[in-house]
C-alpha positions as a Markdown table, in Angstrom:
| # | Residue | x | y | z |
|---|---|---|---|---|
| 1 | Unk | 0.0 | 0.0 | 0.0 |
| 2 | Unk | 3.0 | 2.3 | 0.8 |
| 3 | Unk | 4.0 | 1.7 | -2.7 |
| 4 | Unk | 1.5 | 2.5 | -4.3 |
| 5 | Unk | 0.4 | 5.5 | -2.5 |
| 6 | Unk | 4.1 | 6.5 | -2.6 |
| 7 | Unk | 3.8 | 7.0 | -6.8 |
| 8 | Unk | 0.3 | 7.9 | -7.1 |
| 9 | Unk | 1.3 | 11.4 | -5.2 |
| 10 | Unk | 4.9 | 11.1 | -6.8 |
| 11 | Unk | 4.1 | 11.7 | -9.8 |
| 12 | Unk | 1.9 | 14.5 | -10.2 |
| 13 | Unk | 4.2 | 15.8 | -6.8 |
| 14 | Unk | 7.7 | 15.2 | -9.0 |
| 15 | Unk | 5.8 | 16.9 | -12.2 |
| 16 | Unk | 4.9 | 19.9 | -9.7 |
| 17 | Unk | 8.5 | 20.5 | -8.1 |
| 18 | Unk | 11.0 | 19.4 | -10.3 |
| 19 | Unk | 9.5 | 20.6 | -13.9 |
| 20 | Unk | 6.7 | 23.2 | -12.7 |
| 21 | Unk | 7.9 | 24.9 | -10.0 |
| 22 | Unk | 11.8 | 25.0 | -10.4 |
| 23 | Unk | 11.8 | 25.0 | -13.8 |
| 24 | Unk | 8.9 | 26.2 | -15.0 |
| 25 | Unk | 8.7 | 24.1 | -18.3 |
| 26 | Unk | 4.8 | 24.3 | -18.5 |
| 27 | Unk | 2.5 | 26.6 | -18.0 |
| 28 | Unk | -0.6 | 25.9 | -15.8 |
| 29 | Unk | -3.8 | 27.2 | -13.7 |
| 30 | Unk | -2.8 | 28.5 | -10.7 |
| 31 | Unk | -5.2 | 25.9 | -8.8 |
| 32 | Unk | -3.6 | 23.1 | -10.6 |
| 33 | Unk | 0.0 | 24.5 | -10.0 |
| 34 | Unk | -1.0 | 24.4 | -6.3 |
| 35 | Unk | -2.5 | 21.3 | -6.2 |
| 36 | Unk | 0.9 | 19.7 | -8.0 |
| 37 | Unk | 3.4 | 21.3 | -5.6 |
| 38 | Unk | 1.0 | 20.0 | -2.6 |
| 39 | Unk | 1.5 | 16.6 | -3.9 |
| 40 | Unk | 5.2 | 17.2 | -3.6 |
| 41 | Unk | 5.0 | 18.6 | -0.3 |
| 42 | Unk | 3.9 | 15.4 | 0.6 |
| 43 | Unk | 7.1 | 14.0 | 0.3 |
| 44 | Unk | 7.3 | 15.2 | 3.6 |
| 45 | Unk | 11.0 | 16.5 | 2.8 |
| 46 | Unk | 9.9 | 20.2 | 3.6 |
| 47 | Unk | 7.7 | 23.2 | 2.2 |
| 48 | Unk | 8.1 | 24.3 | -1.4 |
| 49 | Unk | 10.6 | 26.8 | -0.6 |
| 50 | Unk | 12.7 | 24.8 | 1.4 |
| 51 | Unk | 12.6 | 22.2 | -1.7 |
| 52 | Unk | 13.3 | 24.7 | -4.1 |
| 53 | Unk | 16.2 | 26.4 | -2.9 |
| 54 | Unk | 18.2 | 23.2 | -2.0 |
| 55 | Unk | 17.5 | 22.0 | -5.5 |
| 56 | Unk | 18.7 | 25.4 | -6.6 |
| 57 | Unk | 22.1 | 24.9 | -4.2 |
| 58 | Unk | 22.8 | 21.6 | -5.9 |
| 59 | Unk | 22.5 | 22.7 | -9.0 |
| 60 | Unk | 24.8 | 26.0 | -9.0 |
| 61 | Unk | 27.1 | 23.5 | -7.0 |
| 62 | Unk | 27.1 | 20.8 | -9.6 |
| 63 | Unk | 27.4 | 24.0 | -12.8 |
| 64 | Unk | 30.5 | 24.7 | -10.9 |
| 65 | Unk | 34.2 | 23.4 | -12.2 |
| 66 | Unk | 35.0 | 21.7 | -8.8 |
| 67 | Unk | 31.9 | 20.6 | -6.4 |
| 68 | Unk | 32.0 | 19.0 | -2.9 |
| 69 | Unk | 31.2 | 15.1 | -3.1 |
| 70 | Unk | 27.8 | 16.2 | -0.6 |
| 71 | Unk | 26.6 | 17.8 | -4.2 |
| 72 | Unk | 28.3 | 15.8 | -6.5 |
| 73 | Unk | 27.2 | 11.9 | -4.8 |
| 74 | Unk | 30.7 | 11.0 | -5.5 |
| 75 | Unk | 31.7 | 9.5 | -2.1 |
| 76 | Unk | 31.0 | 5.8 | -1.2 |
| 77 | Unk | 27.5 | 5.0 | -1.2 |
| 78 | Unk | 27.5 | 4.8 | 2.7 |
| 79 | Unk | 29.0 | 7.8 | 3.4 |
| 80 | Unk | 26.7 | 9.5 | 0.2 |
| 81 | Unk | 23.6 | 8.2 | 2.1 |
| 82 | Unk | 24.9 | 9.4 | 5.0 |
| 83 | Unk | 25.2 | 12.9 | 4.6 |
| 84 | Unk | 21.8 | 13.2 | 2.4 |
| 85 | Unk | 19.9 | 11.6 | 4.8 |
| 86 | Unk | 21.0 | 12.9 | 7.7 |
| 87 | Unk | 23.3 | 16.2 | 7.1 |
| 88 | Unk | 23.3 | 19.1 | 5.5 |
| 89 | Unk | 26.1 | 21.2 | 3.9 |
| 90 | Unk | 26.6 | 24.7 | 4.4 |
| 91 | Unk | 28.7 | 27.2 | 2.3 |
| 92 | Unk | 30.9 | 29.9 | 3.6 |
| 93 | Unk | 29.9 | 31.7 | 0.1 |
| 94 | Unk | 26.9 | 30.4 | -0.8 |
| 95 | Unk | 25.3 | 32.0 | -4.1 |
| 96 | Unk | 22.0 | 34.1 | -3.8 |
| 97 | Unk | 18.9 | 32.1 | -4.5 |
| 98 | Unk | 15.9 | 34.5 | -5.2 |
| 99 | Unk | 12.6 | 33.1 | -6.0 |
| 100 | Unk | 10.5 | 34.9 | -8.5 |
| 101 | Unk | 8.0 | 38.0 | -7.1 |
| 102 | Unk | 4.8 | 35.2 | -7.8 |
| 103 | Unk | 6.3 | 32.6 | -5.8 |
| 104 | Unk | 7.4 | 35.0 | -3.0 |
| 105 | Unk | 3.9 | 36.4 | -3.0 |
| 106 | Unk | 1.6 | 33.3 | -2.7 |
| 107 | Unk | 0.4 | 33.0 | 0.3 |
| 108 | Unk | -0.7 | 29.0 | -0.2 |
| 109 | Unk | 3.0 | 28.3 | -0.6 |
| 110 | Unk | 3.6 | 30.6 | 2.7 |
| 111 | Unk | 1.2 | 28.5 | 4.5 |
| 112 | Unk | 3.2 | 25.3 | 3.2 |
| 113 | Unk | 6.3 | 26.1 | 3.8 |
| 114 | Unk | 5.5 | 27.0 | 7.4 |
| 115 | Unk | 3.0 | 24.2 | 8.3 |
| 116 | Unk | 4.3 | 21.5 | 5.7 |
| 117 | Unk | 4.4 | 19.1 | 8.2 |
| 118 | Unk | 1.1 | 19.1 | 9.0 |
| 119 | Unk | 0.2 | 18.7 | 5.5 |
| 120 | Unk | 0.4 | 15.6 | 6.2 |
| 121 | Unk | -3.1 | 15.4 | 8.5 |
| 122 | Unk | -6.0 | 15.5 | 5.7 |
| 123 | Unk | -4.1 | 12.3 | 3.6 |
| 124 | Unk | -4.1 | 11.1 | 7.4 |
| 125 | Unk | -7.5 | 11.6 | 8.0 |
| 126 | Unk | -8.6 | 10.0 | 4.9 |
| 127 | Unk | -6.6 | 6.9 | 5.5 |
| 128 | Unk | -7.9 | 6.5 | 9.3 |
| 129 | Unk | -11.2 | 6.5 | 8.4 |
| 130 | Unk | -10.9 | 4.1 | 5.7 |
| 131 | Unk | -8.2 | 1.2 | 7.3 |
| 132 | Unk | -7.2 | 2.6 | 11.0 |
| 133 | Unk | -4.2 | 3.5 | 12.4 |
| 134 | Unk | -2.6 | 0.9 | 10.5 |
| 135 | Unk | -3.3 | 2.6 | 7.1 |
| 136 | Unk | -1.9 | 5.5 | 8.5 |
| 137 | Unk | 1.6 | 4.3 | 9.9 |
| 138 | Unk | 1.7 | 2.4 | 6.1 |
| 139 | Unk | 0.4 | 5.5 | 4.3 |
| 140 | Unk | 2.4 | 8.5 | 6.4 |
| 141 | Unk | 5.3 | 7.6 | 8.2 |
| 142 | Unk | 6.4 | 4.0 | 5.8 |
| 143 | Unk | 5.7 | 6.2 | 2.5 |
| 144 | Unk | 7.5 | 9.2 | 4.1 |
| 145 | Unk | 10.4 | 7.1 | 4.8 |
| 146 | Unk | 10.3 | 5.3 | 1.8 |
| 147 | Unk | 10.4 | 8.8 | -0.3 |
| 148 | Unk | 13.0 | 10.1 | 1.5 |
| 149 | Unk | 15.2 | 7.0 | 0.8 |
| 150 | Unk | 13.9 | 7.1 | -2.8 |
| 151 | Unk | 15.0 | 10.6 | -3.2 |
| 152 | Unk | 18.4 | 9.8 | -2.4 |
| 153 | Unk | 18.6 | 6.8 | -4.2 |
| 154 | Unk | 17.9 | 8.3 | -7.2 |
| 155 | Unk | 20.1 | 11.2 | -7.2 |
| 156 | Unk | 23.0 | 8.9 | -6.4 |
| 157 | Unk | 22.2 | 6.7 | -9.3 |
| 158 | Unk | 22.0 | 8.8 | -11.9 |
| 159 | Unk | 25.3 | 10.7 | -10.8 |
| 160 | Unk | 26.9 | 7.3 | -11.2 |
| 161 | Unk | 25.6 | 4.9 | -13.2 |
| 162 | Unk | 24.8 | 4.9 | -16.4 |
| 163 | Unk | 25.2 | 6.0 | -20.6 |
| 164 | Unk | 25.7 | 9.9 | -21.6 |
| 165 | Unk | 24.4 | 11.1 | -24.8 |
| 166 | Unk | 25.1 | 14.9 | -23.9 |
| 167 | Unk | 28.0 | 16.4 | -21.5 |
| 168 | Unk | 28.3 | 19.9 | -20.3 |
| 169 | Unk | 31.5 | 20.9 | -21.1 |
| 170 | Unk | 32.0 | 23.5 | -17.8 |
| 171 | Unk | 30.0 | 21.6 | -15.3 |
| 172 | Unk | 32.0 | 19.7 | -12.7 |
| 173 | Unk | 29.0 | 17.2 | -12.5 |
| 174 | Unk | 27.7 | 15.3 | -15.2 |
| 175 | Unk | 24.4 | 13.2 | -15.2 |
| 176 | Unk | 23.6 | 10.0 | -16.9 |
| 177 | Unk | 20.7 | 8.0 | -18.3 |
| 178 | Unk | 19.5 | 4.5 | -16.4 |
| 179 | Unk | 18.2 | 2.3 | -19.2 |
| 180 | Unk | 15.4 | 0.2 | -17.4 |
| 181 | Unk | 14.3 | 2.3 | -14.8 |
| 182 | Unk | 12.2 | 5.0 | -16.8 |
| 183 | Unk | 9.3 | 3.9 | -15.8 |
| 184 | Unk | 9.8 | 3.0 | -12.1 |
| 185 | Unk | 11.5 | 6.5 | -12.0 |
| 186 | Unk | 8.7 | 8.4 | -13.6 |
| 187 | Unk | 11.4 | 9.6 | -16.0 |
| 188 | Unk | 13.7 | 11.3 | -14.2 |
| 189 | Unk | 15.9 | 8.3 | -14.9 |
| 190 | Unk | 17.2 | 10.1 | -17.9 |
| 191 | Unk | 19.2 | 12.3 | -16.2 |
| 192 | Unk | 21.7 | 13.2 | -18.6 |
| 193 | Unk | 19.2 | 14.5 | -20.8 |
| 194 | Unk | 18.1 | 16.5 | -17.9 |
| 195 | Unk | 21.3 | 17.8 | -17.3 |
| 196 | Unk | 21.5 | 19.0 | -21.2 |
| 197 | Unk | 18.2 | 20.7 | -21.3 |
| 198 | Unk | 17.0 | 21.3 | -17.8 |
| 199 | Unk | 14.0 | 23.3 | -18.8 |
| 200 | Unk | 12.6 | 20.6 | -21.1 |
| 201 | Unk | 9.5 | 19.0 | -19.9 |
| 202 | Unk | 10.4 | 16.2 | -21.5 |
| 203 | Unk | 13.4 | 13.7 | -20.0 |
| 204 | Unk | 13.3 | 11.0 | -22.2 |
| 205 | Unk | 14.3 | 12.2 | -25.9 |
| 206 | Unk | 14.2 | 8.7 | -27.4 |
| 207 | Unk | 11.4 | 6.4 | -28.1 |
| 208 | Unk | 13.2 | 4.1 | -26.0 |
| 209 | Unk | 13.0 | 6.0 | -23.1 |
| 210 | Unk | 10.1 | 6.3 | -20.9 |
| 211 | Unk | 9.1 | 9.0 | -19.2 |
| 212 | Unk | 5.8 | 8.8 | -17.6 |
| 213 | Unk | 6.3 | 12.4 | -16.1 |
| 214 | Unk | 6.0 | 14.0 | -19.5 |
| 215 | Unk | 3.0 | 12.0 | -20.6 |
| 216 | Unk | 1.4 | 13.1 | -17.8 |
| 217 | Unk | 2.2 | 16.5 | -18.5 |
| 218 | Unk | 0.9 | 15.8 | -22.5 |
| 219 | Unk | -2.6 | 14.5 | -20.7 |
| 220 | Unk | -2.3 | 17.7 | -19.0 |
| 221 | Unk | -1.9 | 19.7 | -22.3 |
| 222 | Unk | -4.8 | 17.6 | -24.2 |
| 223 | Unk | -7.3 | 18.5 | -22.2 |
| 224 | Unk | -6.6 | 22.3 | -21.7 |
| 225 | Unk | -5.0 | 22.0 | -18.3 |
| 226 | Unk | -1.1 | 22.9 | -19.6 |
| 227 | Unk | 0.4 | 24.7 | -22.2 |
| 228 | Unk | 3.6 | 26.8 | -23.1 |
| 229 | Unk | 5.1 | 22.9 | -22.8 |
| 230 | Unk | 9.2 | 23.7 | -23.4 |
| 231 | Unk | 10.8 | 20.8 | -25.2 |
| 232 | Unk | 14.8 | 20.3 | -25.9 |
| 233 | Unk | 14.3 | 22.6 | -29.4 |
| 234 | Unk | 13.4 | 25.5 | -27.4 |
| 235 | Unk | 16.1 | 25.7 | -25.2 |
| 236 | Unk | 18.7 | 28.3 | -26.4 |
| 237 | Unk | 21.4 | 28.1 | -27.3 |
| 238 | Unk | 24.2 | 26.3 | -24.9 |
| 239 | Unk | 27.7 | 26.5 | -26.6 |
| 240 | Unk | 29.0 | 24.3 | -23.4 |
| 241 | Unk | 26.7 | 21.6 | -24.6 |
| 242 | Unk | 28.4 | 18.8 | -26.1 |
| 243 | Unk | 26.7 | 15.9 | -28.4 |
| 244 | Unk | 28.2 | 12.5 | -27.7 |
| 245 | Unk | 26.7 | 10.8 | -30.5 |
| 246 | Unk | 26.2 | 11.2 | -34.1 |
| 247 | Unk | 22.9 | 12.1 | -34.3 |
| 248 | Unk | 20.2 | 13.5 | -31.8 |
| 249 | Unk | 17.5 | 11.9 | -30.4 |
| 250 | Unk | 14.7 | 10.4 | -32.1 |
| 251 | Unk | 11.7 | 12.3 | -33.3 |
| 252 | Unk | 13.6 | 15.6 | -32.0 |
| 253 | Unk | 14.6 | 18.5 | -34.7 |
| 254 | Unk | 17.2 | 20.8 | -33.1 |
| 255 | Unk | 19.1 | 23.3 | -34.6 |
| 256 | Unk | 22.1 | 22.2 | -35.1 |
| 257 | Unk | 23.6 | 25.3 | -33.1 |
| 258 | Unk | 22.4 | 24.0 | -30.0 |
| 259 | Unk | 25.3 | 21.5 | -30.0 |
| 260 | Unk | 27.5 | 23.7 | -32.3 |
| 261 | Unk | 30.3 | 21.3 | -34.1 |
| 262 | Unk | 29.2 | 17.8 | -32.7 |
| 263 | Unk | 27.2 | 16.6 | -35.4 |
């Protein structure tokens, strides 16, 4: 049951954090928007903000030439889970993360970020009435726990393992795609594509990649609910951005500037 739950608020809550709120590759209704990022806050890892600006810290951190291993997942796997799950690394020179005007003015993400654990209650509620406290230890703290886990996992993997189609020439940190584990990932398996065209709604650039996250932003799209959907041929230009194959992904048509003298 913990399972289950655990990607049935995953993956609108991944959609909502990773691709609508810190990247802003689609464009919503502001009830939806809400309603997404909620989902995510039930991760139970912390309020929108909170989210946001360490995922905004790991990112300048991985951009930069040289990047501590806390960032990077380049220690043992012990020591990498560790840290993640139960440290946190702080900057003498940290860079300034400012969240746009809209974000800094909504006061549902307020409310979130300063009660986000007690967002918690109405899923708990639910769950009580319908199976007890058991369906609550299974559905809050086991899912909570199992996220959390998840979260690192993930990041650990696909800073690892895996095949590069793309690097980024100035960026001490390189990601890479997990073949098999699109679908169980929701699509953020493909995390060297990620890394090439962060603000892509779209992950997985080949037919043979999977990417559940996008399609559900595509169901989204069909029936009026998103739109402005940015896809790897709208990103400008990145002259950093270096093709490792001969040709680009399938079904994509990018302008051959966007990886300048690689194909």
């Amino acid at each position: 049951m913990s399972a289950v739950l655990t990607v049935l608020i995953m993956l609108p809550g991944s959609v909502g954090m990773h691709r609508l709120l810190t990247y802003r590759s689609f464009e919503c209704p502001k009830w939806l928007e809400h309603v997404l990022v909620y989902c995510g806050v039930l991760s139970g890892i912390g309020g929108p903000r909170r989210m946001l600006e360490v995922h905004e810290l790991r990112d300048w951190c991985q951009r930069q030439p040289l990047c501590h291993h806390f960032f990077s997942h380049q220690s043992n796997i012990l020591r990498d889970a560790f840290w993640v799950l139960n440290c946190r690394c702080e900057l003498d020179h940290p860079p300034t993360i400012q969240p746009e005007p809209e974000f800094e003015n909504d006061r549902f993400y307020w409310f979130l970020d300063r009660y986000w654990m007690a967002a918690q209650m109405p899923l708990a509620v639910v769950l009580f009435l319908i199976g007890g406290w058991s369906w609550c230890v299974w559905g809050i703290s086991v899912r909570v726990a199992m996220t959390h886990i998840s979260f690192w996992g993930i990041a650990y993997l696909v800073h690892n393992f895996g095949s590069s189609d793309w690097r980024v020439e100035t960026a001490g940190v390189q990601g890479y795609n997990v073949r098999g584990l699109g679908l169980i990932l929701l699509g953020e398996a493909w995390h060297n594509n990620h890394h090439a065209f962060p603000e892509s709604a779209r992950f997985g650039l080949k037919w043979t990649q999977p990417d559940p996250g996008y399609w559900f932003v595509l169901f989204l799209q069909s029936v009026g609910l998103a739109w402005n959907v940015k896809l790897p041929e709208h990103h400008p230009e990145r002259v950093e951005l270096v093709a490792l194959n001969d040709r680009v992904p399938d079904g994509m048509s990018l302008n051959r500037t966007v990886v300048k003298g690689c194909l």
